[in-house]
TITORMAR-240923 format. One record per residue: residue number from 1; residue in three letters; x, z, y of N, C-alpha, C, O in turn. Coordinates in Angstrom, 3 decimals, m for minus. Atoms other than C-alpha are relative to their C-alpha. Example, Ala and Ser with C-alpha at 12.3 -4.5 7.8 and 13.67 -1.06 7.14 Angstrom:
REM residues 2
<1; "ALA"; <0.890; 0.000; m1.190>; <12.300; 7.800; m4.500>; <0.900; 0.000; 1.200>; <1.936; 0.665; 1.181>>
<2; "SER"; <m0.820; m0.060; m1.190>; <13.670; 7.140; m1.060>; <m0.770; 0.730; 1.090>; <m0.261; 0.899; 2.198>>
//
This chain:
REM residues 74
<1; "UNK"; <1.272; m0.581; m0.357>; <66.805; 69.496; 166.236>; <m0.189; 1.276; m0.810>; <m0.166; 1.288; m2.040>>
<2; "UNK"; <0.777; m0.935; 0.693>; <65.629; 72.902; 165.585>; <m1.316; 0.710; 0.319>; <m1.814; 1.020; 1.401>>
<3; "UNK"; <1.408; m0.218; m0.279>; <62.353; 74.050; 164.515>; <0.040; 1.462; m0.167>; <0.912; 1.908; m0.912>>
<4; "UNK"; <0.348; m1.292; 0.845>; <61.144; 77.711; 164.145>; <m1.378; 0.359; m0.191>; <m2.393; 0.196; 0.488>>
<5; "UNK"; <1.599; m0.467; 0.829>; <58.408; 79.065; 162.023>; <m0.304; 1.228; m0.449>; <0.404; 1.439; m1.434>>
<6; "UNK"; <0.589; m1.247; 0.465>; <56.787; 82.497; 161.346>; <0.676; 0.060; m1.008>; <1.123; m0.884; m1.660>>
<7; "UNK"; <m0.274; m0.743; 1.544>; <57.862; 84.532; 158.589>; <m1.067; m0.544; m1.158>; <m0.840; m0.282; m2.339>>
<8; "UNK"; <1.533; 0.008; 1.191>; <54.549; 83.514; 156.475>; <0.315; m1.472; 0.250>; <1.328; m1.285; m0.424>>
<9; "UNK"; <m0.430; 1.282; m0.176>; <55.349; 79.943; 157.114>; <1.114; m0.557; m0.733>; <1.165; m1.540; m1.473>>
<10; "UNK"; <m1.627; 0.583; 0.950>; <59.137; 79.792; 155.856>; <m0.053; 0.845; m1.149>; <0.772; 0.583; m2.024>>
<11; "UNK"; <0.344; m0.315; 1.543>; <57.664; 82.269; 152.887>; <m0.512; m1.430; m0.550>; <0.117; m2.061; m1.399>>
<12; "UNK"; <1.061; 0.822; 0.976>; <55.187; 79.687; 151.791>; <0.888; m1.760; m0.053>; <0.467; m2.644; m0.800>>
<13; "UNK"; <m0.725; 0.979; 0.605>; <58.271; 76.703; 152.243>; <0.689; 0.204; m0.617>; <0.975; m0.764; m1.322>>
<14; "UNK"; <m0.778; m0.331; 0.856>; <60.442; 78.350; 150.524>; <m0.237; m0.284; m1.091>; <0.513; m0.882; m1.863>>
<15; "UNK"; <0.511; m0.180; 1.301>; <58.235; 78.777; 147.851>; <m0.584; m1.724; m0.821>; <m0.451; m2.152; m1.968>>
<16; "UNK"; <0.425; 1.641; 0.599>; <56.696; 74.932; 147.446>; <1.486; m0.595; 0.391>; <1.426; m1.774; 0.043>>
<17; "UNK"; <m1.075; 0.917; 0.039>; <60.158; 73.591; 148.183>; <0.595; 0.383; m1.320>; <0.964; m0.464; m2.133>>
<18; "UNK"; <m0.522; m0.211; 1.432>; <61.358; 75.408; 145.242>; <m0.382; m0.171; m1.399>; <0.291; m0.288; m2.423>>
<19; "UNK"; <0.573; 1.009; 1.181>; <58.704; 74.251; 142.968>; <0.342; m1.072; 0.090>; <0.717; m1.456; m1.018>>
<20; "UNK"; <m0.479; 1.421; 0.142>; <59.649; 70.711; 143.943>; <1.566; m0.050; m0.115>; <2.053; m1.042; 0.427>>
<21; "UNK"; <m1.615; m0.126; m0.072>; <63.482; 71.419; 143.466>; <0.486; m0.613; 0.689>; <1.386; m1.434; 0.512>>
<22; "UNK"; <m1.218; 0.680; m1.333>; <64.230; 70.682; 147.123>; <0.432; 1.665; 0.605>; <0.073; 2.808; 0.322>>
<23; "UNK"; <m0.310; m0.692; m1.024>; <66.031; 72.357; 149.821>; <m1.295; 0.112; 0.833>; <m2.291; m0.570; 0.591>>
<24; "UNK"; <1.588; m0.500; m0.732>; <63.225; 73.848; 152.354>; <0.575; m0.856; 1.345>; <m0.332; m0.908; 2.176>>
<25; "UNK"; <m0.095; 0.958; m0.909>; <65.099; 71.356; 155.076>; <m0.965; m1.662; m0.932>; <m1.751; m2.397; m0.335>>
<26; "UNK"; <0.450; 1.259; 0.345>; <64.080; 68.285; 152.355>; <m1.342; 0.275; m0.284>; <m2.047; m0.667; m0.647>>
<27; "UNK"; <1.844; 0.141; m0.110>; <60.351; 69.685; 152.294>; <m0.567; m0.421; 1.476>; <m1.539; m1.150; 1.671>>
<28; "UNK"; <0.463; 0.383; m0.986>; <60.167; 69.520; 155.788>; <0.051; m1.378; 0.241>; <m0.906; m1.986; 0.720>>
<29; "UNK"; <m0.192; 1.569; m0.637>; <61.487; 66.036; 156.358>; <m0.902; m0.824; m1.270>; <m1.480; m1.784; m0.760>>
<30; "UNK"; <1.156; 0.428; 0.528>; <59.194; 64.872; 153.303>; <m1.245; 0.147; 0.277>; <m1.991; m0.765; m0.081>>
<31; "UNK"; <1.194; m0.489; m0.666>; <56.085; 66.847; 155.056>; <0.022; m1.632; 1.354>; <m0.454; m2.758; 1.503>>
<32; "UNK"; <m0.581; 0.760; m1.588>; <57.338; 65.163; 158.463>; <m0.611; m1.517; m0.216>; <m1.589; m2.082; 0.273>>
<33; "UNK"; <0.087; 2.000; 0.387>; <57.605; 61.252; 156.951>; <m1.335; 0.079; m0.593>; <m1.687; m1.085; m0.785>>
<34; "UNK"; <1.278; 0.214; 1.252>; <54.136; 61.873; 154.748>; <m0.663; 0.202; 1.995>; <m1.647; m0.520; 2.151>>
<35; "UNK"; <1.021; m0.673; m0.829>; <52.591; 63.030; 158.049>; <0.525; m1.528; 1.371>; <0.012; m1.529; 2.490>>
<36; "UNK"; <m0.136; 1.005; m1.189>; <53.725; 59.990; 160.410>; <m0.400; m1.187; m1.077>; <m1.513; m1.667; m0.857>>
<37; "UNK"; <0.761; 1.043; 1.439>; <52.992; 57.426; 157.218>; <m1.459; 0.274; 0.299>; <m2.148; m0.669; 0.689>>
<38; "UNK"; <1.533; m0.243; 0.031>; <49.599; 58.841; 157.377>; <m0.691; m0.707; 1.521>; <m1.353; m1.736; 1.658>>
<39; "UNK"; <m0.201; 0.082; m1.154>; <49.508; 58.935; 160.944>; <0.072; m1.669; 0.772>; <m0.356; m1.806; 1.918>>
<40; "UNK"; <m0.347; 1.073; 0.051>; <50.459; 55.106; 160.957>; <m1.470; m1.074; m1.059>; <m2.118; m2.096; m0.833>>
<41; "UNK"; <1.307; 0.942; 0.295>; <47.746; 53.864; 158.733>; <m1.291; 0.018; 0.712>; <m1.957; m1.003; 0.881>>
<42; "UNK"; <0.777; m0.193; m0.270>; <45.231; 55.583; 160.251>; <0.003; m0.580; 1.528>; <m1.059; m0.970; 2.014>>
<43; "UNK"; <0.466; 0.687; m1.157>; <45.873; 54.272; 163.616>; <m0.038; m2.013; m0.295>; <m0.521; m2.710; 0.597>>
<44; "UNK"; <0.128; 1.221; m0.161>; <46.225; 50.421; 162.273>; <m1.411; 0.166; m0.469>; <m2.078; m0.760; m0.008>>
<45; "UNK"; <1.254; m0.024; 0.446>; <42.858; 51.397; 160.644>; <m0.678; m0.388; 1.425>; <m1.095; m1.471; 1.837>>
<46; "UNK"; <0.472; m0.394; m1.798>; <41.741; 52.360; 164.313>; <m0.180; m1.696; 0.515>; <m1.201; m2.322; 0.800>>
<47; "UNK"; <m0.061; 1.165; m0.248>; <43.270; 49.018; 165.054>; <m1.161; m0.995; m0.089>; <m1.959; m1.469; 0.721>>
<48; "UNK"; <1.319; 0.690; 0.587>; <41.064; 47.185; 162.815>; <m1.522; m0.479; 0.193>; <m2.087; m1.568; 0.299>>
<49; "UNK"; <0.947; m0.221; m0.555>; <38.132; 48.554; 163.553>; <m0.497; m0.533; 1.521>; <m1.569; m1.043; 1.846>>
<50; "UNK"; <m0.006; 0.567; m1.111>; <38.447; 47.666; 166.729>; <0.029; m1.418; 0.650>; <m0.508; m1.858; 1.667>>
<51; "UNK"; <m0.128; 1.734; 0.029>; <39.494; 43.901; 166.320>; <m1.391; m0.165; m0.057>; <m2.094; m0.690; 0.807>>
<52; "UNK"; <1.447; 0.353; 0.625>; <36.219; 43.975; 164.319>; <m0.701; m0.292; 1.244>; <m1.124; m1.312; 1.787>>
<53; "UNK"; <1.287; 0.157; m1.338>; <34.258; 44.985; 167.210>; <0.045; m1.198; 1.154>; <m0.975; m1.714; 1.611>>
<54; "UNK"; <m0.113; 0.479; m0.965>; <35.626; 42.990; 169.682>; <m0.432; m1.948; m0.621>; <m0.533; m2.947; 0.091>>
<55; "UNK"; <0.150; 0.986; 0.846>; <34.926; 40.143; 167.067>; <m1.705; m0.069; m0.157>; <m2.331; m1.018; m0.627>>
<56; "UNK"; <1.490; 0.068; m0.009>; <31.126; 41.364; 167.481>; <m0.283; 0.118; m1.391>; <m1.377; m0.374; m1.670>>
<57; "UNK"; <m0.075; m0.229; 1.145>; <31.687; 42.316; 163.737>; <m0.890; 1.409; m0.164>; <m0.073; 2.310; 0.028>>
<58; "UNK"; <0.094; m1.744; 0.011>; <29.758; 45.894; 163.367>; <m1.381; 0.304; m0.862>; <m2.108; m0.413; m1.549>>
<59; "UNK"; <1.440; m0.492; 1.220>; <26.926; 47.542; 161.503>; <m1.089; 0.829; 0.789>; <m0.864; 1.720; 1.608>>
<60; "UNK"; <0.747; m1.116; m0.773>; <23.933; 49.037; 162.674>; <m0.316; 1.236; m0.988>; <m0.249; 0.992; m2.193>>
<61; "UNK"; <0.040; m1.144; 0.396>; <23.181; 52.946; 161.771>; <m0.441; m0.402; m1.332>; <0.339; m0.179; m2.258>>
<62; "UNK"; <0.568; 0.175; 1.210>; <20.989; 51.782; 158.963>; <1.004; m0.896; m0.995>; <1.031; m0.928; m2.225>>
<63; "UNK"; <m0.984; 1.290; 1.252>; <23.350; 49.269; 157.165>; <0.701; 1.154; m0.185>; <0.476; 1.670; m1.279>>
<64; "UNK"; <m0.820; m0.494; 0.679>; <26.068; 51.817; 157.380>; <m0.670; 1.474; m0.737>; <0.155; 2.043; m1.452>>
<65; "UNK"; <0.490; m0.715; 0.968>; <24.013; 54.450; 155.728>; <m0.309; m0.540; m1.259>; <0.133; 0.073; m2.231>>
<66; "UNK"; <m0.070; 0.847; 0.799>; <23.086; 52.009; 153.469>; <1.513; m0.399; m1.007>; <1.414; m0.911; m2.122>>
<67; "UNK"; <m1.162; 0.186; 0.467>; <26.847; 51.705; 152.518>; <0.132; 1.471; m0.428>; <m0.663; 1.440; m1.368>>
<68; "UNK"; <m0.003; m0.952; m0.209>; <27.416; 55.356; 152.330>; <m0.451; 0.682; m0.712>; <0.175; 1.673; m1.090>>
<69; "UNK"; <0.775; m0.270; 1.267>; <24.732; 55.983; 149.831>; <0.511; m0.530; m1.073>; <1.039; 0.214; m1.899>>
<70; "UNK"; <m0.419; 0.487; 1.010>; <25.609; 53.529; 147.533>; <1.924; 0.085; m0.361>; <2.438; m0.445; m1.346>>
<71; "UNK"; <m1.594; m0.283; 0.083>; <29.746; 54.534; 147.953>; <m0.729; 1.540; m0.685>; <0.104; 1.739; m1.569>>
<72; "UNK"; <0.546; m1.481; 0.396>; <27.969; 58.137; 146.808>; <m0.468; m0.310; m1.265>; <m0.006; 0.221; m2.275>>
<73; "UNK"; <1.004; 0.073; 1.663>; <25.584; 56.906; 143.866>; <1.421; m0.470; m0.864>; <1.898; 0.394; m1.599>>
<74; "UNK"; <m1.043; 0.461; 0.843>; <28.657; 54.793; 142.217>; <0.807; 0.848; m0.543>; <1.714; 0.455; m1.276>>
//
């Protein structure tokens, strides 16, 4: 597979691959895997959420403000 990227693009991997003492191929494929990892929790999250509901599990506006505040004050 090949990708191509702007000039200002393969400046700015060049440059963070070489602070991390990779090759600017092993930033991409570390970008790549961090970005489908992510990508992967956030949809079992999705998941979740969703079980919940269908479980009749859920919050009304006020509870989850109620959460929201106090995740803020702490």
């Amino acid at each position: 597979m090949e990708v191509q990227f702007t000039p200002d693009i393969e400046a700015r991997l060049a440059e963070r691959a070489a602070r991390q003492c990779l090759s600017p191929d092993e930033a991409v494929r570390d970008v790549v895997t961090r970005y489908f990892e992510e990508e992967d929790r956030f949809v079992k999250a999705v998941e979740r959420g969703e079980a919940a509901l269908a479980r009749g599990e859920s919050l009304t506006h006020e509870q989850v403000g109620d959460r929201l505040r106090r995740f803020v004050i702490a």
